[in-house]
ROBADREN-241748 format. One record per atom (N, C-alpha, C): residue number from 1; residue in three letters; atom name; x, y, z negated. Coordinates in nm, 2 decimals. Atoms other than C-alpha are relative to their C-alpha. Layout:
BEGIN
   koltor   bafi   kepa     east    north       up
      NUM    ALA     CA        X        Y        Z
...
# end
This chain:
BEGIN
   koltor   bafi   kepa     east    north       up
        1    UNK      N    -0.13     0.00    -0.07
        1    UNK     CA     8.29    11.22   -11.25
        1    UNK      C     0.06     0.14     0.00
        2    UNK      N    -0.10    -0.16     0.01
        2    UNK     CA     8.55    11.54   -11.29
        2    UNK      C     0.05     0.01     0.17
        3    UNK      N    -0.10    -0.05    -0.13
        3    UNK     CA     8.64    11.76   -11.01
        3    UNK      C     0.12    -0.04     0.01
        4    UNK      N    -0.16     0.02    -0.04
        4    UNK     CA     8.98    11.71   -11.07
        4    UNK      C     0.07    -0.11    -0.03
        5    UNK      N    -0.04     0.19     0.01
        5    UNK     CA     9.01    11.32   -11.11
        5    UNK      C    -0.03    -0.02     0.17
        6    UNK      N     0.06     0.02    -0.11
        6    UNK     CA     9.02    11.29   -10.74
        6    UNK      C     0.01    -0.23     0.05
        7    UNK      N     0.00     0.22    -0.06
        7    UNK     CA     8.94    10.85   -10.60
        7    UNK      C     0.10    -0.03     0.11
        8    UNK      N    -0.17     0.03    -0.19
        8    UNK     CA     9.27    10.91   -10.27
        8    UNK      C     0.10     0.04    -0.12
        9    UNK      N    -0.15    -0.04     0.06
        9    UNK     CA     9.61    10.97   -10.34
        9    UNK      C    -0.02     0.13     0.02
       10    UNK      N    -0.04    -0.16     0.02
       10    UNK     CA     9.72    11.29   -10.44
       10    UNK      C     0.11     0.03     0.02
       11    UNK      N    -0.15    -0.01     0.04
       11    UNK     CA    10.01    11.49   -10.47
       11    UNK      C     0.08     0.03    -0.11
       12    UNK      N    -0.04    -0.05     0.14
       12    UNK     CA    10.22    11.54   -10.73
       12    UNK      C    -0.02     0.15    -0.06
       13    UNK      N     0.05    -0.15     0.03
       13    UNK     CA    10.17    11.93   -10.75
       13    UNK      C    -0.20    -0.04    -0.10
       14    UNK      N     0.13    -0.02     0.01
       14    UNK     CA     9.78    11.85   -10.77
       14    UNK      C     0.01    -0.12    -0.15
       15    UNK      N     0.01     0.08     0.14
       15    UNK     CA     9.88    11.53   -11.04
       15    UNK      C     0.07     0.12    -0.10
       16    UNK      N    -0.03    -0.11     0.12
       16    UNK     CA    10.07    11.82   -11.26
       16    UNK      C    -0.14     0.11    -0.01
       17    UNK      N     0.15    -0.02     0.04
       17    UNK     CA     9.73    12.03   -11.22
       17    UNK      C    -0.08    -0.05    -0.09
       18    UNK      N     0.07     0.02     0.05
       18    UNK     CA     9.57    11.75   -11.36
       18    UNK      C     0.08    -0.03    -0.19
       19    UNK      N    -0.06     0.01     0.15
       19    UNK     CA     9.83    11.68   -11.66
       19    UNK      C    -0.02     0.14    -0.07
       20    UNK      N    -0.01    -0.14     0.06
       20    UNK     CA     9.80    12.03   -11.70
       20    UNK      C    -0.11     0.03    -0.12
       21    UNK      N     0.10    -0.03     0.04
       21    UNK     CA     9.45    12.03   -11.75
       21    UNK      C    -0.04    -0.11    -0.13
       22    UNK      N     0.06     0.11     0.20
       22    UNK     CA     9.39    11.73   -12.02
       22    UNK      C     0.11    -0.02    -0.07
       23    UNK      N    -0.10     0.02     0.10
       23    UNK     CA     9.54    11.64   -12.29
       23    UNK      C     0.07    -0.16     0.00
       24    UNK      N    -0.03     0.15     0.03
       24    UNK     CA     9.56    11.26   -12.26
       24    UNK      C     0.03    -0.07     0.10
       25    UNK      N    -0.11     0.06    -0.20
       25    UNK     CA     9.69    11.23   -11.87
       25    UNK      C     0.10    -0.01     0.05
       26    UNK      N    -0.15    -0.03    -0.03
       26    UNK     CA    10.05    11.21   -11.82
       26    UNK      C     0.06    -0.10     0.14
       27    UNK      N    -0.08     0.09    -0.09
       27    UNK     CA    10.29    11.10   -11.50
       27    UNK      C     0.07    -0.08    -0.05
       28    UNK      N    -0.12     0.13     0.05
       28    UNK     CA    10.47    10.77   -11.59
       28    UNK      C     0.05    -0.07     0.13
       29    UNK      N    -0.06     0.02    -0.12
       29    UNK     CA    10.69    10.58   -11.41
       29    UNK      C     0.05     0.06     0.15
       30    UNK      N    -0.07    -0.12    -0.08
       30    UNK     CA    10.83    10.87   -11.24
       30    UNK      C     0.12    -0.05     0.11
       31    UNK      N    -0.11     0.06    -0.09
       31    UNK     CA    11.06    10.77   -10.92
       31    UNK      C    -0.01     0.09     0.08
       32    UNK      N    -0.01    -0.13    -0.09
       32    UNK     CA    11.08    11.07   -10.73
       32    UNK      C    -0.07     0.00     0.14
       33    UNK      N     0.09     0.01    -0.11
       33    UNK     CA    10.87    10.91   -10.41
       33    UNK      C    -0.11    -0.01    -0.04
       34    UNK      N     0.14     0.03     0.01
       34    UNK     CA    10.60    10.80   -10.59
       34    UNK      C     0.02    -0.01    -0.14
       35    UNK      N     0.03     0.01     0.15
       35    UNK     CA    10.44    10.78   -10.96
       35    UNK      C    -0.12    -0.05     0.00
       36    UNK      N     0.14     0.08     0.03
       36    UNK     CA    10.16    10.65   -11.14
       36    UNK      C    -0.07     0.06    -0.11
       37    UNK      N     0.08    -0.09     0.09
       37    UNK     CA     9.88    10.87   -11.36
       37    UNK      C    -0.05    -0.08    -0.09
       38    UNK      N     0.02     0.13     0.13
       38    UNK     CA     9.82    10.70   -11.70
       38    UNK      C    -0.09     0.10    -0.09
       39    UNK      N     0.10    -0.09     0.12
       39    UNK     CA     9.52    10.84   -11.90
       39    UNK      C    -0.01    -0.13    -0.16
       40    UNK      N    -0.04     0.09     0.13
       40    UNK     CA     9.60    10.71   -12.28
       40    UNK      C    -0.10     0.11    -0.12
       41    UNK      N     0.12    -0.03     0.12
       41    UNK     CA     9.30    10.75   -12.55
       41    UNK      C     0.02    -0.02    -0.14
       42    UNK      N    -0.05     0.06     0.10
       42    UNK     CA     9.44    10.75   -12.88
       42    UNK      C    -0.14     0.04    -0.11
       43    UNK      N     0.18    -0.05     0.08
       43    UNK     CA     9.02    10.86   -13.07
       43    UNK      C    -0.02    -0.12    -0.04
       44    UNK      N     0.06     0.08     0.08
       44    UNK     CA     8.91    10.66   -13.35
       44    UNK      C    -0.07    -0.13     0.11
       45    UNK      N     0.05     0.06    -0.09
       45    UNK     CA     8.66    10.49   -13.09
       45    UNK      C     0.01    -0.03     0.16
       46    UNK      N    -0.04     0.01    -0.12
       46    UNK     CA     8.84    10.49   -12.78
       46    UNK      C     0.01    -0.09     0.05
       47    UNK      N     0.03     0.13    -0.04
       47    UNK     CA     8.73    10.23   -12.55
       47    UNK      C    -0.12    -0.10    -0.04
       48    UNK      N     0.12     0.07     0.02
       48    UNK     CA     8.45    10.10   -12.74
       48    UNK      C    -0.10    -0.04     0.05
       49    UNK      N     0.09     0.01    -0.10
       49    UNK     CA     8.22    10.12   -12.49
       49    UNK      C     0.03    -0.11     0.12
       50    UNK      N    -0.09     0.12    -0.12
       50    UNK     CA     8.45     9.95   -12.21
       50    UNK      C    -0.02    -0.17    -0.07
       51    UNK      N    -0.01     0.07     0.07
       51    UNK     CA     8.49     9.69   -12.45
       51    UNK      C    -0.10    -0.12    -0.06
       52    UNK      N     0.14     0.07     0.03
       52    UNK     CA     8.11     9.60   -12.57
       52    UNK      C    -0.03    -0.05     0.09
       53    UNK      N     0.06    -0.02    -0.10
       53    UNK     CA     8.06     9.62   -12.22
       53    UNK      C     0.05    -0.15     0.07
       54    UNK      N    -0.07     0.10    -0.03
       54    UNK     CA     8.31     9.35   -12.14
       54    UNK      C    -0.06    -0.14    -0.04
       55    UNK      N     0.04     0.11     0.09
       55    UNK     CA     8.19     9.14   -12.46
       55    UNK      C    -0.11    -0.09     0.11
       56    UNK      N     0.15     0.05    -0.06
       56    UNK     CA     7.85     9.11   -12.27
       56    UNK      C    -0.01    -0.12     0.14
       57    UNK      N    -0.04     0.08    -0.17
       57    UNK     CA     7.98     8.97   -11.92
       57    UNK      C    -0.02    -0.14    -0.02
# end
C-alpha cells in the first residue's frame, strides 16, 4: 500500500500531491465541491492480474 494513496477522503490540495506524484492518477469529473481520482493503466499487461483473478471466482 503507498503512503500517499490514502483509504478517507482527502483534499484536493493532498489529491494534486498525488496527481503530482504518478503518472497515471488524474482528477476527473471535476465540480468544484467534489471530484473523483481515476488511476488509468495503459502497460502492455495492465490488469492481468485483476483479471485471472476474476476468471477463477
Amino acid at each position: 500500500m503507498s503512503r500517499l494513496l490514502p483509504e478517507v477522503p482527502f483534499s484536493r490540495e493532498q489529491a494534486v500531491v498525488i496527481t503530482t506524484a504518478y503518472r497515471n492518477v488524474f482528477i476527473d469529473d471535476d465540480q468544484g465541491t467534489h471530484f473523483r481520482r481515476v488511476i488509468r493503466n495503459a502497460e502492455t499487461d495492465a490488469g492481468r492480474f485483476a483479471s485471472d483473478g476474476l476468471l477463477r471466482q
